[in-house]
Every structure is written in structure tokens, then in C-alpha cells.
C-alpha positions in Angstrom: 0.0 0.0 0.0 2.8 2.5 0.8 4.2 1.8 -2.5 1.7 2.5 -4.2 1.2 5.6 -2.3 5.1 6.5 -2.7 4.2 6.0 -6.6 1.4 8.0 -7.1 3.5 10.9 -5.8 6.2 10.6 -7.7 3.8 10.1 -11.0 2.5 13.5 -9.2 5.0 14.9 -9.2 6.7 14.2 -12.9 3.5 16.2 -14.4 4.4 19.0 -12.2 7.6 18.9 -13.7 6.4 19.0 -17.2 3.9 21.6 -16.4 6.5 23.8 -15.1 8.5 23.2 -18.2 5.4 24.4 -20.6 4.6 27.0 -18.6 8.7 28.4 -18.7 9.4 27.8 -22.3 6.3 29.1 -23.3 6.9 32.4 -21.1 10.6 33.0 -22.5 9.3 32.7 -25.9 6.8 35.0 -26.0 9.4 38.3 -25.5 11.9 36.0 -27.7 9.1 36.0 -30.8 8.3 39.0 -30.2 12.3 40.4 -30.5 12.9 37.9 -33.3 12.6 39.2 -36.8 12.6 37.3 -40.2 15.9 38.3 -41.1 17.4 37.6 -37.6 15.0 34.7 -36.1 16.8 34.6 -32.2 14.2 32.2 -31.3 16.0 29.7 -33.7 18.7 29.7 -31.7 16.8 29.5 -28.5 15.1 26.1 -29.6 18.7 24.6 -30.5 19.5 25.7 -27.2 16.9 24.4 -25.1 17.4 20.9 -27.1 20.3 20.8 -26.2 20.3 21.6 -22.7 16.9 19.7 -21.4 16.6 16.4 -20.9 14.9 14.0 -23.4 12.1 13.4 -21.2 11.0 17.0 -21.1 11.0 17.7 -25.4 7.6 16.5 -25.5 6.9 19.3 -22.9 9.2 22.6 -24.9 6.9 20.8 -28.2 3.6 21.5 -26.3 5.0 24.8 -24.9 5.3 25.9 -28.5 2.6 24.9 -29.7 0.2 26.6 -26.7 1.8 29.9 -27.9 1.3 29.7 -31.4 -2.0 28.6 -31.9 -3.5 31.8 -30.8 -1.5 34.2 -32.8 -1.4 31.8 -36.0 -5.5 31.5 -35.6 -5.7 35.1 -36.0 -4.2 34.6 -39.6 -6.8 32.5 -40.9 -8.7 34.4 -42.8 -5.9 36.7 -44.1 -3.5 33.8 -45.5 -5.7 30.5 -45.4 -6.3 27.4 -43.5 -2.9 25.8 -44.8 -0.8 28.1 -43.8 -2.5 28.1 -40.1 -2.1 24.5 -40.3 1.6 25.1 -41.3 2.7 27.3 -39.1 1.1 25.8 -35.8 3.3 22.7 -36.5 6.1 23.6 -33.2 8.9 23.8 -35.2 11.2 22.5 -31.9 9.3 19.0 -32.9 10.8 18.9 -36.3 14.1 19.3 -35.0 14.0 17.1 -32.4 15.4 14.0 -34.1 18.2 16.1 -35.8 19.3 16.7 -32.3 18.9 13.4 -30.8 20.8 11.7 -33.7 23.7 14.0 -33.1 23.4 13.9 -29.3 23.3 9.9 -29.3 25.1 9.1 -32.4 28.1 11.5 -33.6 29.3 11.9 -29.6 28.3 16.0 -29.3 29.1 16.0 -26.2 31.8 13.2 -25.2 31.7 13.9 -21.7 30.1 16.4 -19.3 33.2 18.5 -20.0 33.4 18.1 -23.5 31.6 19.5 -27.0 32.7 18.3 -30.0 32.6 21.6 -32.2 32.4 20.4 -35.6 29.3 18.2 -34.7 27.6 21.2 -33.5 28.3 23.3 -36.3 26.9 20.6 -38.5 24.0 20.1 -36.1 23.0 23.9 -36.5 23.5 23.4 -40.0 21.1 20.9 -40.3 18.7 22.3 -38.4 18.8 25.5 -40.5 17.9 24.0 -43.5 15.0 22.0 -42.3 13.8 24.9 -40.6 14.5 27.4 -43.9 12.4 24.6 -45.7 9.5 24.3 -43.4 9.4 28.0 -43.8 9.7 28.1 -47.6 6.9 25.7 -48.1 4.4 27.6 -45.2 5.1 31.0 -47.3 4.1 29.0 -50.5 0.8 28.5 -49.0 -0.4 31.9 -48.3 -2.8 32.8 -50.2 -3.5 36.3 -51.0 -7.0 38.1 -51.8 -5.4 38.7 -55.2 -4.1 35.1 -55.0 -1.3 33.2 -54.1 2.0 34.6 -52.6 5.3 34.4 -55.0 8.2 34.2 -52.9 11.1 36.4 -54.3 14.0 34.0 -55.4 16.9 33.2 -53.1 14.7 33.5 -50.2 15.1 29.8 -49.0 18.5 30.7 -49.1 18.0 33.7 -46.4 16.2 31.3 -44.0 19.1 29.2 -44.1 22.1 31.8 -43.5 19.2 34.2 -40.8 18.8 30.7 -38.9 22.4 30.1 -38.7 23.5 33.3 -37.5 20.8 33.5 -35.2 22.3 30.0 -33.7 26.1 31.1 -33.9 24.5 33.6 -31.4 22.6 31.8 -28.8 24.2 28.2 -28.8 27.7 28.8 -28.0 26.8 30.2 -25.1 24.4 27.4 -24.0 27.2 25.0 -24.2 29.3 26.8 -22.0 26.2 26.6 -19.7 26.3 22.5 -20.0 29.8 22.4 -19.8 30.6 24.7 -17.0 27.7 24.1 -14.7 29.7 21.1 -13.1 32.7 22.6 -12.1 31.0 26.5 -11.3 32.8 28.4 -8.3 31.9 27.7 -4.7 32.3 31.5 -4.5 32.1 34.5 -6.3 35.0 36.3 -7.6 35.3 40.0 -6.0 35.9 42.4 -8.4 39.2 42.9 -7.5 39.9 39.3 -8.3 37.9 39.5 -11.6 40.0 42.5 -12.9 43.3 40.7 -12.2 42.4 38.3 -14.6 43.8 38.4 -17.8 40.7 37.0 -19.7 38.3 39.8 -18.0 40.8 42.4 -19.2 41.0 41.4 -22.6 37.6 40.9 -23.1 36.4 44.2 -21.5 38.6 45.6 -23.9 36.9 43.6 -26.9 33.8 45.0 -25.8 34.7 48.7 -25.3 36.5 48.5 -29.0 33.3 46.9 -30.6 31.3 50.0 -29.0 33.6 52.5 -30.2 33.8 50.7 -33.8 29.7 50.7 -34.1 29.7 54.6 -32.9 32.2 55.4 -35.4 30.4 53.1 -38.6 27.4 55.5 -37.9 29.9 58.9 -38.0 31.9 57.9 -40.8 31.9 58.2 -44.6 30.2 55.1 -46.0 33.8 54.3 -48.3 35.0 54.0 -45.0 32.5 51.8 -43.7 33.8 48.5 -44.9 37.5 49.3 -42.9 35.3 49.4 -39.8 33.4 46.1 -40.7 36.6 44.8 -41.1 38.9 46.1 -37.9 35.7 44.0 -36.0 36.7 41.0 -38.0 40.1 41.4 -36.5 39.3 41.8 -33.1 37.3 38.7 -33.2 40.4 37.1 -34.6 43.1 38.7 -31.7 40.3 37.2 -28.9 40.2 33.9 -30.7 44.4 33.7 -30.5 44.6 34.8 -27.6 42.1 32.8 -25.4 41.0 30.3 -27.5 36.9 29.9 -26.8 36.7 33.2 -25.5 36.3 33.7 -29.3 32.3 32.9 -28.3 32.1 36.4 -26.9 34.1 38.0 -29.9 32.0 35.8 -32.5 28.5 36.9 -30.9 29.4 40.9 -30.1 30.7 40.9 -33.8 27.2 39.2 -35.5 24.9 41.3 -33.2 27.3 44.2 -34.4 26.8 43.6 -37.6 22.8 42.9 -37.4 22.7 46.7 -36.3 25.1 48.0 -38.6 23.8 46.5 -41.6 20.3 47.3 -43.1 18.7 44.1 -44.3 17.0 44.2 -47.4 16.9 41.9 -50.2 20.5 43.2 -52.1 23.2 40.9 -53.2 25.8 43.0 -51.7 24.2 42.8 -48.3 23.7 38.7 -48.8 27.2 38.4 -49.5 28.2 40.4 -46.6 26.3 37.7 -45.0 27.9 35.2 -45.8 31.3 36.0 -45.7 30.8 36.8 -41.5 28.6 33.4 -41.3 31.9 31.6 -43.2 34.4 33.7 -40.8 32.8 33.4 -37.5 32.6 29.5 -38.6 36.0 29.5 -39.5 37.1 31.2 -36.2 35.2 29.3 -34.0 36.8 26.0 -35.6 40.4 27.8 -35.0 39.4 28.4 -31.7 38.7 24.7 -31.1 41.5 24.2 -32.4 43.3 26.3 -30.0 41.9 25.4 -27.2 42.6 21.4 -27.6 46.0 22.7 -28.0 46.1 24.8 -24.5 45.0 21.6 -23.1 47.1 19.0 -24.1 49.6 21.7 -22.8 48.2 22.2 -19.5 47.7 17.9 -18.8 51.2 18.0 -20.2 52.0 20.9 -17.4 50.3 18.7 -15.0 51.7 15.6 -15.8 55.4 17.1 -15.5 54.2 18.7 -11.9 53.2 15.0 -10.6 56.4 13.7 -11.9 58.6 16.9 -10.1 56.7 16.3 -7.1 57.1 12.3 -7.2 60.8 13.2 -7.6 60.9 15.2 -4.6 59.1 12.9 -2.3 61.8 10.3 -3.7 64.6 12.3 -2.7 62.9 12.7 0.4 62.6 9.1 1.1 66.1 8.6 0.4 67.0 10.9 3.1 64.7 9.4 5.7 66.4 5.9 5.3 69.4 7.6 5.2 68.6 9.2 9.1 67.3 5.9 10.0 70.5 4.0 8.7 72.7 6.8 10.8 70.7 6.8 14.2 70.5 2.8 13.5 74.4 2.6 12.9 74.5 5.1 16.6 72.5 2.5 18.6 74.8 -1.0 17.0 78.4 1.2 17.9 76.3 1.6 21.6 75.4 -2.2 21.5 78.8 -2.9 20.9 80.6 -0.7 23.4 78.4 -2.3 26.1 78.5 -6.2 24.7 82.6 -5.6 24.5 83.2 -3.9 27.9 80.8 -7.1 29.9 83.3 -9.6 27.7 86.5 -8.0 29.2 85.1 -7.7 32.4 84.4 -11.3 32.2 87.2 -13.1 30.3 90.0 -10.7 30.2 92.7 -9.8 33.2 93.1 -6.0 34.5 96.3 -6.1 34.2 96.2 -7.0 30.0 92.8 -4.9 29.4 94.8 -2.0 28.7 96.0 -3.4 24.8 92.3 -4.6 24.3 90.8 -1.0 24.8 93.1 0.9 22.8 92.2 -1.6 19.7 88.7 -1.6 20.1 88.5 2.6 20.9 89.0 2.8 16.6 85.2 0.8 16.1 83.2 2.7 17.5 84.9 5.8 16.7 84.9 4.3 12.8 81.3 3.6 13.0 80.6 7.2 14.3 82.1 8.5 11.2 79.9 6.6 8.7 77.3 7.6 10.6 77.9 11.0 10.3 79.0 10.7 6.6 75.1 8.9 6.2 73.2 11.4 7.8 74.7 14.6 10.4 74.0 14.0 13.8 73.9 17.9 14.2 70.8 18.1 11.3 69.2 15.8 13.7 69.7 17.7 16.7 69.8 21.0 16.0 68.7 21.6 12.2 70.4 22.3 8.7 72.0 25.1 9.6 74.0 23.3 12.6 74.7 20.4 9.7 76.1 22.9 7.1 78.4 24.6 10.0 79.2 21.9 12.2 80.1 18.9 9.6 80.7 20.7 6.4 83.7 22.4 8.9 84.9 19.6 10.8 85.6 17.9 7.7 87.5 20.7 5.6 88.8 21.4 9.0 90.6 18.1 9.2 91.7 18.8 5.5 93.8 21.8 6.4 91.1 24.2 4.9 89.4 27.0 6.4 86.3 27.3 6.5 83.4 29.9 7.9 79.2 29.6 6.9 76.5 32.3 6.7 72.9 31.1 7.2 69.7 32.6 7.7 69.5 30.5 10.7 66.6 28.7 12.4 64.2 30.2 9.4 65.1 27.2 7.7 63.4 25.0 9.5 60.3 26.3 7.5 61.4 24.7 4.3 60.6 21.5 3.0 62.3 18.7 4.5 63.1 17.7 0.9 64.6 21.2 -0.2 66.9 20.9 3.0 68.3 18.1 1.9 69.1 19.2 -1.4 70.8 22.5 0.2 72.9 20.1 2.5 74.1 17.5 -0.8 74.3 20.4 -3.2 76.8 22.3 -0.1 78.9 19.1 0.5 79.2 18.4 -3.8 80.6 21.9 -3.9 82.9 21.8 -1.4 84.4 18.6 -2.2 84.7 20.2 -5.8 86.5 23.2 -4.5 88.5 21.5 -1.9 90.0 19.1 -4.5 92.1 21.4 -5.8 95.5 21.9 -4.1 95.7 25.7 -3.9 92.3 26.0 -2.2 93.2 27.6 1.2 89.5 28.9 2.7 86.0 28.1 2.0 82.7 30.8 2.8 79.5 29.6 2.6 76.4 32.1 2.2 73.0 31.2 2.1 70.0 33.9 1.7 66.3 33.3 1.8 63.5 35.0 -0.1 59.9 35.1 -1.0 58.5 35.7 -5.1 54.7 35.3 -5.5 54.2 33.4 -2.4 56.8 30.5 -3.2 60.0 30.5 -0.7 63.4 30.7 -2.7 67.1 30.0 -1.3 70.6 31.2 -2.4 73.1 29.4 -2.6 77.2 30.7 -2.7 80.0 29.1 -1.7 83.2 30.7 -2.2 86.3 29.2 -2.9 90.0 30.8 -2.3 92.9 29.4 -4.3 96.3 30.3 -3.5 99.0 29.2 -5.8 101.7 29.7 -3.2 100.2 27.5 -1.1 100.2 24.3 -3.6 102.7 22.6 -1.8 100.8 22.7 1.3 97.7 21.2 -0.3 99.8 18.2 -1.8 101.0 17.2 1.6 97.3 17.7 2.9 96.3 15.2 -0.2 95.6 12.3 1.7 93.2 14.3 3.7 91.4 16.3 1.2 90.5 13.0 -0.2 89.0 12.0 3.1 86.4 15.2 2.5 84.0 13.4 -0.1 83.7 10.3 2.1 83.2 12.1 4.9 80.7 14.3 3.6 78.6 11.4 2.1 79.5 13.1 -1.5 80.0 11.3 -4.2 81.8 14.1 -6.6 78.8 14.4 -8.9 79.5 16.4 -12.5 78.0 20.0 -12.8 75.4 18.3 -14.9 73.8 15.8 -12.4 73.9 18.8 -9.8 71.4 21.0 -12.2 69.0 18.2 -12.8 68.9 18.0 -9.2 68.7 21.6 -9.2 66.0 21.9 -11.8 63.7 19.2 -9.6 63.2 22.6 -7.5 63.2 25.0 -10.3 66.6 26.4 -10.5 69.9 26.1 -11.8 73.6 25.7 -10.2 76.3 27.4 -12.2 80.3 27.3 -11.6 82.9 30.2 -12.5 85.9 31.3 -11.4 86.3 34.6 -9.8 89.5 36.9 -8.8 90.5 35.1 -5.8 89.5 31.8 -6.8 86.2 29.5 -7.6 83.0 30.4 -7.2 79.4 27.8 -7.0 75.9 29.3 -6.7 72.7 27.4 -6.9 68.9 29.1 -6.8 66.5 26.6 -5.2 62.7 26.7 -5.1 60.3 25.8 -2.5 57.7 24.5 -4.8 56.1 22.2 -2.3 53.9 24.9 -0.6 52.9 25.3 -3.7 52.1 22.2 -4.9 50.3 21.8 -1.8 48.1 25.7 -2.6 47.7 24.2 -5.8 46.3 20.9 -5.1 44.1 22.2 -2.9 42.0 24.2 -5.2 42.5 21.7 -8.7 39.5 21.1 -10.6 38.4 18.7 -13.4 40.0 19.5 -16.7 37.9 21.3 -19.0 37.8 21.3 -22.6 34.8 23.5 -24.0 36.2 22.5 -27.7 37.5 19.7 -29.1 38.6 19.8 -32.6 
């Protein structure tokens, strides 16, 4: 019983639905008739748009919405033009186009996806629906009939319906498809007009309007030979919007056809057709370009995208690597621990005071030994007190040992607020370019300077390490050899060319470069932080749109 209940008001309410879908259709196109004209028929273009936007379940209700409206108007007729033509004309014209636009809809893929319109399909489908309208028209004007008899047509006039229909479509249905395929992925706020204006697209396109207002004002001041240069300068704006954002060319395409519906008196003159037809041929043309342009953008931006996912997998590589590489040093820390305790217990146990002595000194290397690798893995001092501790403390013990002096400028504790994987690209980049420096045998001092900044929200670092060579001192460095070999290992560097160091470097957006200055060597790297913004940017991504596809 309750089902039969819950069905009954949802059978209830589907006829409310319809109703409401008669009642709206019909009351947006009475103003629309009454604003359309024979030359420039708007309400064609409103029926393509309203198939292509409602449902299938609701065209039977836009054909009786049409056909409530018409009746009355076309009855009023009768005895002026004739029972055929009544007959003619109250057939909803919407109806006749209906399966036009459900073969392209279900067969020819118009719109692939709820993000997707294939252009050419709907040029064709407005095509189409132009000439079957143009005909229904030709033959319902063949049927008047005339107290002086029947009605001639002038010749060529099929041929108006056609090209009126089809500009009045270029005009409406563009922008109903931006409707179907925006409507998914609309704001969840407006834009204040601040943030509007920043925009490059608003810009250029308040621009377009403002120059298709002053070109109409100045085609009713100026001579009529110079006329045709201002028909033609709104040609070319329409062609600078579609090169320079793509489907925007919908805004340039309509403002230039309504444009050209004011500047241009219609009446039946060859001169005026062709004019026409060469905009209907242009704006066509453009608004395939523009598809074209706009598939284009987008394979660029997934392409854009793709390369950001790889960067940022990168980066979470690298800092994986150092991760294992912290748990490898604390976990060599805690065995050299294990060791010192286990070894100590076994001399206490099986060895004599008296011969302990030659036992300790031996064993005093291993854990000493494994305390170096450790450090070489991973810093103790990163761990403890940060990166700047690591690039002071260890960078310096080790060319300190070398016989190389060595002093470091950081911006201290602020960069703690870097990525964890940026850090450790400052710390390998730091110890690469100090074992490059320190291998030659005239280097005598070392000066690291780091500086820290902020462009467009995204943290940069500076890099600099100086390097000072003394040729006197050559000598000196040869005997220190052995030691200055010991800098890489101890350092955890592996001597790297210039060229793995960049691609490194580019992983963060930047670059490394090497040149010798007057006192010696010189090594600067810029590093990004792209992670924050990655992290910005991933927070407000949205589907992929492609409002054309070629």
C-alpha cells in the first residue's frame, strides 16, 4: 500500500515537472518571438539551445509549450493567409528538430563527456537544423494565399532562411554550451571584483567590448567608403580574442554578429547577402580555430600537470632517500652503543686488569669508525639542531681536518620552514661543492652564504660558496692530499659532475652554475620551494575542462 502511495506521488510529481517546463518555455518565448525578426530569427537559436540543454524526457513538454503559444496568434491569420498556412505554421517547429538533435546527441558523440563538446558536430548540427527549418518556412510561405491570390516568394529566399537561422544559432548556442559544460565545475564563491580584474581573460575581453562599442559609434559617424574598414577592424578583433584565449572567441564571434545585425540594413540586395555570408563563413572559420586552439592549451596544460606530478614524485623520492638515510645513521648510533656495552661485559668477564689495557686501545677505533659513517650517512647535528647546525658543524669539521678554512653564513633557524626535501638538497648540493672546491690543491679557505626569499608566495634559497685558491700555497695542499680525499667520504659526496647537480637543481626550479672569480672559484645554486605550492595548488585543482575539441 505504501508503495503505491510513494508512486502515485512521484507520478504526481513528474506532471508538475512537465507543467513547469510548458509553462517556462512558453513564457521566455513570447518576449523572444516578439524580439525575433525574419531576417534575424533569435528564437532559432533559442530552440537549439533548449534541445540541447533539457533532458529527453521533457522535449515532449518545450513541443507542447510551443505549440500553446502559437496557436492563438497563428488563428488570427486565418482568414488573411488560409487554413494551410494556419495548419503550417502551428506545427512547433522545436518537434521537427528534435530528431536532428537526438541523432547528433546519441550518435556523432556532441558531447563526449560532461566536459566536452565536440565543435564540428555542432556546427553541422545547427546546419542541419537551419535547413530543415529554412524549408518548413519556404513551403508555409508557398501556401499563403493572397485576396489577389497566391504569394510568390522572391528568389533566393530559401536561401535567407538558411544563413538568418544560422547566425541567429552562432548567437545563442555557444553560449548554451558553455552553460552545459561549466555548470559542473561552477565556483563555490564569487569572484570579487578585484579578483575578476586581475584576470587576464576579463581584461582582454572588457577591452573587446569597449572597441566593438567605439567601432559601431564610429560606422554611424563615418563616410560610407570607409565603412567596410570598420566592418573589417571588427573581423580582426574577433580574430586577436580567438588567438589569444581560445573559446573566448564565443564572446568576440557573438558581439561581432549582433554588431553587424545593427550596422547592416537588411533588405533583399546581393551585396548585403554576400556580406552575410562571408561573417557566417568567418565566425565559422574562427570558431573552428578556436577549437583548435583550445585542444592545444589543453594537451599543454595535462602536459603541465603531468610534469608537476612527476617533479613532485621526484621530490618525495629524494625525500625518502634521506629518511632511510637518518634511520640508517641513528640505526648505525645504537649498534656502535650495543657494541661498546657487549665488548666492555666480555673484558670484564674473560679478560685480566692487568692486560685490558692493549684490548681497549684496539677496540677505541670501532666505534669511533662507526661514528664516522654515521655521520657521513646522515649529520648528527641536522638531527639535533637543524640544517644550519649540519652545514656549519660537519661541512667544517671535515675541511677542517683537510687543512682548509672554513666559515658559513645562514639565515639560521628560518630554515626550519622549508621543505624537509629542499633541506636536503641544500645540504648534498653544499657538501658536492665543497668537495669540488676542496679538491684542488691551492684552495686555502672556504665561505659559505646562504639567503632566503619570497616571489609570488613560493620560498626561494641562495646558494654561494666561495672558494679561495692560493698558488703559493700548492705545496701545502699536496701534503694535505691524503686528507682532502678523506672530504668526499666524509661528507657522504660522491663528486657528482655540474650536470647531475642542475638536474637536481632543476627538480626545485633552479639552476647551479660554476665560475671562477679573482681570488679563486665560485658555486651558486637558486632553489625553489615549490612544495607549498604544490600543496596551494592541489588544494583548489579542478576537473579538466575542454569547452572544444577539434
Amino acid at each position: 500500500m505504501r508503495s503505491i502511495q510513494i508512486e502515485k506521488t512521484l507520478q504526481a510529481d513528474r506532471w508538475l515537472i512537465h507543467m513547469v517546463v510548458v509553462m517556462g518555455y512558453a513564457l521566455l518565448y513570447l518576449p523572444l518571438r516578439a524580439f525575433s525578426e525574419n531576417h534575424w530569427p533569435v528564437i532559432a537559436g533559442f530552440r537549439m539551445a533548449c534541445l540541447l540543454l533539457v533532458p529527453y524526457r521533457y522535449w515532449a513538454a518545450l513541443a507542447v509549450g510551443e505549440s500553446v503559444v502559437m496557436i492563438h496568434p497563428n488563428m488570427a491569420c486565418l482568414g488573411e493567409f488560409g487554413i494551410t498556412w494556419v495548419a503550417l505554421m502551428s506545427v512547433p517547429r522545436i518537434a521537427l528538430g528534435m530528431p536532428i538533435v537526438w541523432w547528433f546527441r546519441s550518435r556523432t558523440a556532441l558531447f563526449p563527456s560532461h566536459h566536452q563538446v565536440n565543435i564540428k558536430v555542432l556546427l553541422c548540427c545547427a546546419l542541419s537544423l537551419s535547413v530543415l527549418w529554412a524549408a518548413m518556412n519556404s513551403v508555409t510561405l508557398s501556401t499563403v494565399q493572397l485576396p489577389t491570390g497566391p504569394y510568390h516568394a522572391p528568389s533566393g529566399t530559401a536561401f535567407m532562411y538558411v544563413l538568418d537561422n544560422y547566425l541567429a544559432m552562432l548567437i545563442v548556442v555557444p553560449w548554451a554550451v558553455m552553460v552545459r559544460t561549466h555548470r559542473r565545475v561552477m565556483p563555490d564563491r564569487l569572484l570579487s571584483l578585484r579578483q575578476m580584474v586581475r584576470k587576464p581573460a576579463f581584461r582582454h575581453v572588457s577591452l573587446t567590448v569597449l572597441a566593438f562599442t567605439v567601432l559601431t559609434f564610429l560606422h554611424g559617424v563615418v563616410t560610407d567608403v570607409a565603412k567596410p574598414v570598420v566592418l573589417t577592424a571588427l573581423f580582426l578583433l574577433v580574430v586577436w580574442l580567438t588567438l589569444k584565449h581560445g573559446w573566448v572567441s564565443v564572446l568576440g564571434g557573438t558581439s561581432a554578429l549582433i554588431c553587424m545585425r545593427f550596422l547592416l540594413d537588411w533588405r533583399p540586395d546581393p551585396a548585403i547577402l554576400q556580406m552575410h555570408v562571408v561573417m557566417a563563413f568567418a565566425i565559422t572559420g574562427l570558431y573552428m580555430f578556436g577549437a583548435h586552439i583550445s585542444s592545444q592549451w589543453r594537451q599543454h596544460e595535462q602536459l603541465q600537470r603531468d610534469a608537476k606530478q612527476t617533479q613532485h614524485v621526484a621530490q618525495k623520492a629524494l625525500l625518502f632517500g634521506e629518511q632511510r638515510l637518518q634511520q640508517t645513521s641513528q640505526f648505525l648510533e645504537q649498534v656502535a652503543g650495543v657494541v661498546c656495552m657487549d665488548y666492555a661485559r666480555v673484558l670484564q668477564r674473560f679478560v685480566p686488569v692487568e692486560a685490558r689495557d692493549g684490548y681497549d686501545k684496539d677496540f677505541l677505533d670501532v666505534p669511533k669508525q662507526v661514528h664516522y659513517v654515521a655521520e657521513s650517512i646522515h649529520p648528527s647535528a641536522w638531527r639535533e639542531r637543524g640544517l644550519a647546525a649540519a652545514l656549519e658543524e660537519s661541512i667544517g669539521m671535515a675541511l677542517h681536518e683537510a687543512g682548509i678554512r672554513y666559515s658559513c653564513e645562514t639565515p639560521g633557524i628560518r630554515l626550519r620552514f622549508l621543505s624537509e626535501a629542499l633541506q636536503g638538497v641544500i645540504y648534498r648540493m653544499a657538501c658536492e661543492a665543497a668537495v669540488h672546491i676542496s679538491a684542488s690543491p691551492a684552495c686555502i679557505g672556504i665561505h659559505l652564504t646562504l639567503r632566503m626569499g619570497r616571489r609570488r608566495g613560493v620560498p626561494w634559497v641562495g646558494l654561494r660558496m666561495d672558494g679561495m685558491l692560493e698558488v703559493s700555497q700548492v705545496a701545502y695542499g699536496l701534503l694535505q692530499a691524503k686528507q682532502r680525499e678523506r672530504v668526499a667520504p666524509k661528507l657522504g659526496a660522491s663528486a657528482r659532475p655540474f650536470d647531475d647537480l642542475r638536474l637536481l637543481a632543476r627538480l626545485f626550479e633552479g639552476d647551479i652554475r660554476r665560475r671562477a672569480t679573482v681570488s679563486g672559484m665560485r658555486v651558486t645554486a637558486l632553489l625553489c620551494d615549490t612544495e607549498s605550492r604544490a600543496q596551494h595548488e592541489r588544494s583548489r585543482i579542478k576537473p579538466l575542462i575542454r569547452l572544444w575539441v577539434g
